[in-house]
C-alpha positions as CSV (number, residue, x, y, z in Angstrom):
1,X,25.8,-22.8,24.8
2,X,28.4,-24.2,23.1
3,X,28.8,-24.4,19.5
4,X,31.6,-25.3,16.6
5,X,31.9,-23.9,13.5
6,X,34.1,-25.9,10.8
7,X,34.7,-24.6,7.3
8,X,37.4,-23.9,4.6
9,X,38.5,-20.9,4.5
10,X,38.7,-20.6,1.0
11,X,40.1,-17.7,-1.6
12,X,39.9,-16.5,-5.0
13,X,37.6,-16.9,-8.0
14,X,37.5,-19.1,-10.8
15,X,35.3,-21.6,-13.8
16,X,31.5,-22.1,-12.7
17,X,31.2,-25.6,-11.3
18,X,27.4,-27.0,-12.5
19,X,25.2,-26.3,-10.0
20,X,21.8,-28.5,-8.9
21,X,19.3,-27.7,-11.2
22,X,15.6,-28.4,-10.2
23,X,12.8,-27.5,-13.1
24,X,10.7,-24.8,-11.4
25,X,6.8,-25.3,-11.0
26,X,4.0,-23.1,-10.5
27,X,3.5,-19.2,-10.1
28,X,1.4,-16.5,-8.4
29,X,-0.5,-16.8,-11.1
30,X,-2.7,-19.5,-11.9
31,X,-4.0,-18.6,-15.3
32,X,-1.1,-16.6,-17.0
33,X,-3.4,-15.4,-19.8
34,X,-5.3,-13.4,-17.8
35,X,-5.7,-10.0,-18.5
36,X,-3.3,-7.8,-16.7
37,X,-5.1,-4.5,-17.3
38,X,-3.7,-0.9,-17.3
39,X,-0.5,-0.2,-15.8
40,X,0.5,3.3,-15.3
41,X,3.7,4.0,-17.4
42,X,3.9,1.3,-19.1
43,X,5.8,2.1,-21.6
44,X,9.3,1.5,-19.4
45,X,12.4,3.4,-20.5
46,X,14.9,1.0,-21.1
47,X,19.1,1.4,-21.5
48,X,21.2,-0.3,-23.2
49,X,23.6,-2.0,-20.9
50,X,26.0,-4.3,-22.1
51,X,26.8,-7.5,-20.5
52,X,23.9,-7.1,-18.3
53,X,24.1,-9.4,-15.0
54,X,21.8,-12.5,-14.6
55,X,19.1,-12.1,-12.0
56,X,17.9,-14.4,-9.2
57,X,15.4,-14.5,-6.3
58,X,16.7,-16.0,-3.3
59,X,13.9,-18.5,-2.5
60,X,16.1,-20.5,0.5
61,X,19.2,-20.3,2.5
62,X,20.2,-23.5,3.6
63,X,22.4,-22.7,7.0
64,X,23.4,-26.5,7.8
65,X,24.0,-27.6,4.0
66,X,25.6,-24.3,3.4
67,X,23.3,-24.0,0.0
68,X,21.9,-21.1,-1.2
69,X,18.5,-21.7,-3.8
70,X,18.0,-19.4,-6.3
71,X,15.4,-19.3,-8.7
72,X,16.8,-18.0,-12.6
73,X,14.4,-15.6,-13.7
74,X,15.6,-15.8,-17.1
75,X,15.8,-19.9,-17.3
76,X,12.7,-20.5,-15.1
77,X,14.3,-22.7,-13.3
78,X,15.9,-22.9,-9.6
79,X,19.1,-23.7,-9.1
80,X,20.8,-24.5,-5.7
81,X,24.8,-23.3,-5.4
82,X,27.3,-23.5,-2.4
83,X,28.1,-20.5,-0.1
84,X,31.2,-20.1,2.6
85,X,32.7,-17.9,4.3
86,X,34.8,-16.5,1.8
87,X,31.4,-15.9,0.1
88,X,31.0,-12.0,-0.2
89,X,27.4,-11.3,0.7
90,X,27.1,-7.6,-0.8
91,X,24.4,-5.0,-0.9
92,X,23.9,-2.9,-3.9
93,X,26.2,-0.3,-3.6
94,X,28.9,-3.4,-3.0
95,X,29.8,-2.7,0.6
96,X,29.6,-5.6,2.7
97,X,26.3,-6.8,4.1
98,X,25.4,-9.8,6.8
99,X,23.8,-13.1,5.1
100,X,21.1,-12.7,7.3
101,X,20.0,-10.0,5.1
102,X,19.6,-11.8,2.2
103,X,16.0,-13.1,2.6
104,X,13.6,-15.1,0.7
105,X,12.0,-12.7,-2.3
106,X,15.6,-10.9,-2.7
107,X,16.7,-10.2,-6.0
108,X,20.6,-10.9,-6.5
109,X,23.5,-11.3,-9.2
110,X,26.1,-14.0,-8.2
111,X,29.8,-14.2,-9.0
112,X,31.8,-16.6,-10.2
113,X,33.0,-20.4,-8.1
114,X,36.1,-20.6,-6.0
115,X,38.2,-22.8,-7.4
116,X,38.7,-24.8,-4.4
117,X,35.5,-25.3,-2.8
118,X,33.1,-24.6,-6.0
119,X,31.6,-22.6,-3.7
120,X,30.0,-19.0,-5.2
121,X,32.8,-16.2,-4.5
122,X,29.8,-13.2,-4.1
123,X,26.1,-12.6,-4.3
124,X,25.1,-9.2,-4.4
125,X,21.8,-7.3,-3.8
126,X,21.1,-6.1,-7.6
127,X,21.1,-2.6,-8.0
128,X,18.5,-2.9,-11.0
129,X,15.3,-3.5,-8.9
130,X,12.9,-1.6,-6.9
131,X,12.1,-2.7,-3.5
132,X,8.7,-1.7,-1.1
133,X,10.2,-3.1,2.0
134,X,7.6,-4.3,5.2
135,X,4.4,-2.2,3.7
136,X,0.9,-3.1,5.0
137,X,-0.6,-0.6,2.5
138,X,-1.6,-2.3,-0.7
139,X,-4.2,-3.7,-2.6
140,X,-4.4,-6.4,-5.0
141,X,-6.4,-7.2,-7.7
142,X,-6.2,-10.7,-8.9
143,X,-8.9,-10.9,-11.5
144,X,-6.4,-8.2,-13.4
145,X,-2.9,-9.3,-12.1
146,X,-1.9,-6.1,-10.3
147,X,-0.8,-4.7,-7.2
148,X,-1.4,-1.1,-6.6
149,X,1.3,1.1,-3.8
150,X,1.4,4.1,-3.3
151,X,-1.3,4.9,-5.9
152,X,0.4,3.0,-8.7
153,X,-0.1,-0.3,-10.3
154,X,2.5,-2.9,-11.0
155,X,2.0,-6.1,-13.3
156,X,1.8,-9.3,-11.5
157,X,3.2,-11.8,-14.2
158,X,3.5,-15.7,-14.3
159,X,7.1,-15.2,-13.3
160,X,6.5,-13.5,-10.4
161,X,6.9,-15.5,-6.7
162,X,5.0,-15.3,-3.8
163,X,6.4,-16.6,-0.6
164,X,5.6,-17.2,3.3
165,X,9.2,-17.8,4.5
166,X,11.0,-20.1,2.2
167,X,7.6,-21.8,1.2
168,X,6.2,-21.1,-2.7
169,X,2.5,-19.6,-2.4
170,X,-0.3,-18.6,-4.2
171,X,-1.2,-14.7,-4.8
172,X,-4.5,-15.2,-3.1
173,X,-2.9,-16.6,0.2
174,X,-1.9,-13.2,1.0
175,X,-4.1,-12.0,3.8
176,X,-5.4,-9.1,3.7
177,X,-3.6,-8.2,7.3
178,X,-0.1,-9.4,5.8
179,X,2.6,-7.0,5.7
180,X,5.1,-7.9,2.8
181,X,8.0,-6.3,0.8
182,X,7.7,-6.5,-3.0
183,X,10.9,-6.2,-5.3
184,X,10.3,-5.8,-9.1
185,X,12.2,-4.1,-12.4
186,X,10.2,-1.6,-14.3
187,X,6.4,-2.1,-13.9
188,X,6.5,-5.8,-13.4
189,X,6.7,-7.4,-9.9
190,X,9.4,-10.1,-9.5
191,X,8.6,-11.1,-5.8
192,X,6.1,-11.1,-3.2
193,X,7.5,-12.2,0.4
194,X,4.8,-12.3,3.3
195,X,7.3,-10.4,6.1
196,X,7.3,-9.5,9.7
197,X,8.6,-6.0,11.2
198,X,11.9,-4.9,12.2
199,X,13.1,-3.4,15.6
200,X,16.9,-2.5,16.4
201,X,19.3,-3.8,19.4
202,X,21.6,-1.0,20.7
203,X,25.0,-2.2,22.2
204,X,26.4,0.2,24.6
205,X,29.2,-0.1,27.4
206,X,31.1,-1.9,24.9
207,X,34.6,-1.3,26.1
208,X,35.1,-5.1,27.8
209,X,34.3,-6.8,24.4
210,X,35.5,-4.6,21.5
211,X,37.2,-6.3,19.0
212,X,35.5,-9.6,19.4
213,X,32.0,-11.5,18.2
214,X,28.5,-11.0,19.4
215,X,25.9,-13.5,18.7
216,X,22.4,-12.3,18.1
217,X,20.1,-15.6,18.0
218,X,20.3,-17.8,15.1
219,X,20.7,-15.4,12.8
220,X,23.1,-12.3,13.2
221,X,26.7,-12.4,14.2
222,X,28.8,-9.2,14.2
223,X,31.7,-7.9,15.6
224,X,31.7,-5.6,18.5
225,X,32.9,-2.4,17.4
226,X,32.0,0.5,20.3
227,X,28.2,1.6,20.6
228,X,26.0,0.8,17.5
229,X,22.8,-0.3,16.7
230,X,21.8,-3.4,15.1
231,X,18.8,-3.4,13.3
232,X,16.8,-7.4,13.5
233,X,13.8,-9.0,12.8
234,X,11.1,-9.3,15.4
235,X,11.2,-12.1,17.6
236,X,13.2,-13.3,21.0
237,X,17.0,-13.8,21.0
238,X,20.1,-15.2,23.2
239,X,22.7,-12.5,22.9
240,X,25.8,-13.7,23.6
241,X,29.4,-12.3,24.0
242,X,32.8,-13.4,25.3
243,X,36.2,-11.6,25.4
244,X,39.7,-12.2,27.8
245,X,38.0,-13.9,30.1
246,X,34.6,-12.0,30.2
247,X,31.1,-12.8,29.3
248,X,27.7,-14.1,29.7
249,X,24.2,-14.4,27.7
250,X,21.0,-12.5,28.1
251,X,17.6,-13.5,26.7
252,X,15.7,-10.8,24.6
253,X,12.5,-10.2,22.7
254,X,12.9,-7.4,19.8
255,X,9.0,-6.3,18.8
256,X,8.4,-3.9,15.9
257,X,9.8,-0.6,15.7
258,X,11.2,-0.9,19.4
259,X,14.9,-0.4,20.3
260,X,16.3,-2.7,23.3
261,X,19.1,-1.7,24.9
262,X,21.8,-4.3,25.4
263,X,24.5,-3.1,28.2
264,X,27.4,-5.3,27.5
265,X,29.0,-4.5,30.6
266,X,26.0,-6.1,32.7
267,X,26.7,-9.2,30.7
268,X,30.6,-9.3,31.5
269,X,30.1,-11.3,34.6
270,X,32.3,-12.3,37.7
271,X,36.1,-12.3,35.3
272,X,38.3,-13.8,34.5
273,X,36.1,-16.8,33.8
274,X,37.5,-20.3,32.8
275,X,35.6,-23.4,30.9
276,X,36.0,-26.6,32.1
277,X,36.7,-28.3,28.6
278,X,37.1,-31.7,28.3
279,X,38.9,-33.2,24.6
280,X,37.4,-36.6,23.1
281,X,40.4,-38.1,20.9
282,X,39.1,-40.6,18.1
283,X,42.6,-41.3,16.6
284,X,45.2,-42.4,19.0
285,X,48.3,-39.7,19.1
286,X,46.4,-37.2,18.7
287,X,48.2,-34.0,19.6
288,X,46.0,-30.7,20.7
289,X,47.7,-27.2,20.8
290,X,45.9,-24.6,22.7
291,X,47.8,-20.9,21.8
292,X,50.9,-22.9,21.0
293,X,50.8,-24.7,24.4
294,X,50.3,-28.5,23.8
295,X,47.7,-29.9,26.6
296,X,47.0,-33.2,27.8
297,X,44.0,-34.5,26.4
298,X,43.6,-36.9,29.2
299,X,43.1,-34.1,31.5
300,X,40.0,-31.5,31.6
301,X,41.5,-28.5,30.7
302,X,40.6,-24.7,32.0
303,X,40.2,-22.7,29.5
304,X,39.6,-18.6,29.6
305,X,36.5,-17.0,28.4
306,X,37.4,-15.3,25.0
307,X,38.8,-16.4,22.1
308,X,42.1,-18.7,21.8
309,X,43.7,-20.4,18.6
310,X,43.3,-24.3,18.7
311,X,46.0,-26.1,16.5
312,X,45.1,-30.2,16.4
313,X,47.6,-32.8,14.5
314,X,47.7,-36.5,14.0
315,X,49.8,-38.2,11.3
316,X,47.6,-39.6,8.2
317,X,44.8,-36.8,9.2
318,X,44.3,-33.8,8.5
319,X,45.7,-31.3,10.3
320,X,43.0,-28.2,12.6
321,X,44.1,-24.7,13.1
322,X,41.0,-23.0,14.0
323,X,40.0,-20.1,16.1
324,X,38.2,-20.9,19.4
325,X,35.7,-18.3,21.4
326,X,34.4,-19.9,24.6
327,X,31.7,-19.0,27.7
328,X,30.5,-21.7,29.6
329,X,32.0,-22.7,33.1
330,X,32.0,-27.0,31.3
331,X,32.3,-28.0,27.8
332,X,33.1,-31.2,26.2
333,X,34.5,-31.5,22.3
334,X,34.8,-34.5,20.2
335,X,37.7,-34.3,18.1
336,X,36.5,-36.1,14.9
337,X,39.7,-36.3,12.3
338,X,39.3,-37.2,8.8
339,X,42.0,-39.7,7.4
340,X,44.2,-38.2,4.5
341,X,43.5,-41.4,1.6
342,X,46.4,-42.6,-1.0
343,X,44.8,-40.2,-3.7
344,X,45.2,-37.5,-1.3
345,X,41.6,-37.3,-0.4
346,X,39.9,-37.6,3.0
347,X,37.8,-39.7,4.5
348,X,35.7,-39.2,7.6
349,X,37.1,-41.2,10.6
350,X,34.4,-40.8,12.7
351,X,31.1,-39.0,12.8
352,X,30.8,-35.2,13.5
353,X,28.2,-36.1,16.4
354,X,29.5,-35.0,19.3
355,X,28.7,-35.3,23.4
356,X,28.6,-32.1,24.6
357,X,27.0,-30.2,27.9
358,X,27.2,-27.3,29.0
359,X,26.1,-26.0,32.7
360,X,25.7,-22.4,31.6
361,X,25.5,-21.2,27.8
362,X,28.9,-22.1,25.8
363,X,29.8,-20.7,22.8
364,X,32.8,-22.1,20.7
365,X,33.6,-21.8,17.2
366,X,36.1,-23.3,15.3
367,X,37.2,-21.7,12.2
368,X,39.0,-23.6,9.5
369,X,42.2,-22.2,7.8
370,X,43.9,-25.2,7.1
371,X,45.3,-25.7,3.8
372,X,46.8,-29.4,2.6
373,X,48.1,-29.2,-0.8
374,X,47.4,-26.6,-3.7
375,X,43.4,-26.9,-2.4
376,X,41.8,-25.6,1.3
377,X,40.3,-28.4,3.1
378,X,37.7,-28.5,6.1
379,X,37.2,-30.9,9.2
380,X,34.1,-31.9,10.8
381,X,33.8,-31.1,14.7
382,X,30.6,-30.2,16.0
383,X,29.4,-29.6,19.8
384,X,25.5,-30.5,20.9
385,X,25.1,-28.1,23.6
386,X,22.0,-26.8,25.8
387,X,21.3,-24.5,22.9
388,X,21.2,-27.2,19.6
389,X,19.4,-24.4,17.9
390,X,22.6,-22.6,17.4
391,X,24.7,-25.2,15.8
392,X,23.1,-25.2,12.7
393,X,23.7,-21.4,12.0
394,X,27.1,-21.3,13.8
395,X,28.2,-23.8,11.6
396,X,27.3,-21.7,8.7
397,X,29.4,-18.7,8.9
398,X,32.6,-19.9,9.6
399,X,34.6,-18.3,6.6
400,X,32.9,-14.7,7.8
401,X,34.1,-15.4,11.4
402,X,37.6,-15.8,9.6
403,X,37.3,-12.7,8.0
404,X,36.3,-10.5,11.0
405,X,38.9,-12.3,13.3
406,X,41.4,-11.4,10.8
């Protein structure tokens, strides 16, 4: 598998840019008038807080558009924002947490928009919300809009969302068998989302690969920091790993509650290991620095396993200096430019579409940290590989690949 990530790496925080803003339809509920019966408690204590944050349910994360949806519980409405890699996905304590954990049905604040990219500078788990997370005991009673857990009711309102993955739902689509996690303030329920379990991947024998990236499917990437466990969602994944001229893949399946063992050193392979990799130039004079070495584009080049810093320039164009992690024995990269305009804008030069195979998996991500005038800019590259599934996400967490590698 190999893959190409291509982003600005983009800093600060600034004005609110307008977002997209789609009316929002429909409800769990389908007749808000109904009764909604006794609630234990419901008389809520409430406390004054000043300035209190804006809430939102995360109803889709967009990987290839980079867009996160979010439906405005106070405006009714949903409203679609951009997300990098400078993007601080937090929990809500505010320490650092993996997008991936940011789910459909998840209640969040946001922060302000980069200046650069108007891209959101945070979204944090709120810390005003309750949360049953993955619960198959439950009962709900529609005819009186509640839910009951744990021996105690909770209000079902016309506000409240019901999802199956990113898709919008009705309450009574819930099957009885379901297992879901329900977030809500007070006594009222905010969101339903229709879940699956969790099991954990433990990395040990670490030693080759700390310090760099491991890939968990589409959906996790962390880096390799000794023995640890990774907690994921059910379901079959291609770990991958590369480091100083180590690494390999390996094909898993995660099923509730079980932890896998992933031996790292068993993936290290036959080292040091070189990719074939072979540079399509669109723009004539293209120049292509490999660790501060120039190489001649004309000429496959071998490239170690691991990660290397790839520098590409062409007057008129904007300039690449991206990071570059690699593991496949061939790859082929399509070095799609964007031309630098009179206004000082760019356009593309060629499409990010890009002939690429790989023999064995190949990973490579390019992350941008290029900045042309007061503003951050991004390139397109992208690789098709044996493992097209990947690009979408890779291409979505380029900024947090900066941060890690730096």
């Amino acid at each position: 598998m190999l893959s190409v990530i291509c982003a600005g790496a983009l800093l600060g925080c600034g004005y609110r840019n307008n977002a997209t803003v789609t009316n929002y339809t429909g409800s769990a509920l389908q007749n808000s008038s109904q009764d909604t019966g006794e609630v234990e408690n419901q008389e809520a204590q409430t406390e004054a807080e000043p300035e209190a944050l804006e809430l939102y349910i995360v109803e889709n994360l967009d990987m290839t558009d980079e867009t996160i949806a979010l439906y405005s519980i106070d405006s009714d409405q949903q409203l679609r924002y951009k997300y990098n890699m400078t993007t601080k996905f937090l929990n809500k304590y505010g320490s650092t947490d993996t997008w991936a954990e940011f789910t459909t049905g998840t209640v969040v604040s946001i922060g302000d928009f980069l200046p650069a990219s108007g891209a959101l500078s945070q979204v944090q788990k709120s810390a005003d919300v309750w949360m049953y997370e993955d619960i198959s005991k439950y009962s709900i009673d529609a005819s009186r809009n509640l839910i009951t857990i744990d021996g105690k009711n909770y209000k079902i309102t016309d506000k409240t969302k019901v999802y199956s993955d990113s898709a919008k739902i009705l309450l009574e689509n819930i099957g009885k068998d379901d297992a879901i996690t329900v977030t809500g303030k007070d006594k009222e329920v905010l969101s339903i989302a229709i879940t699956t379990g969790h099991g954990f991947i433990s990395l040990v024998n670490t030693s080759v690969f700390d310090g760099s990236l491991i890939f968990i499917g589409n959906k996790i990437v962390s880096m390799v920091n000794g023995n640890e466990t990774i907690e994921v969602p059910e379901g079959t994944y291609l770990v991958t790993v590369a480091n100083n001229g180590w690494g390999g893949s390996q094909e898993i399946t995660v099923n509730r509650d079980e932890n896998i063992l992933v031996d790292l050193d068993l993936m290290k392979g036959d080292g040091p290991s070189y990719c074939l990799m072979t540079f399509l130039v669109t723009v004539p004079e293209t120049y292509v620095y490999i660790d501060g070495k120039i190489v001649d584009t004309n000429e496959p080049q071998y490239v170690q396993y691991g990660s290397h810093k790839l520098v590409v320039k062409c007057s008129g164009y904007k300039a690449w200096r991206k990071t570059l992690v690699v593991n496949s024995e061939t790859a082929e990269i399509t070095l799609a430019m964007e031309a630098e305009t009179e206004s000082g804008t760019t356009t593309n030069e060629t499409s990010n579409e890009t002939a690429g195979e790989a023999s064995e998996q190949a990973q490579e991500i390019i992350d941008e940290t290029v900045s042309n005038g007061p503003e951050e800019e991004t390139a397109g590259s992208s690789i098709k590989s044996d493992y097209d599934y990947e690009v979408d996400y890779l291409s979505t967490i380029s900024d947090l690949i900066s941060n890690l590698m730096n």
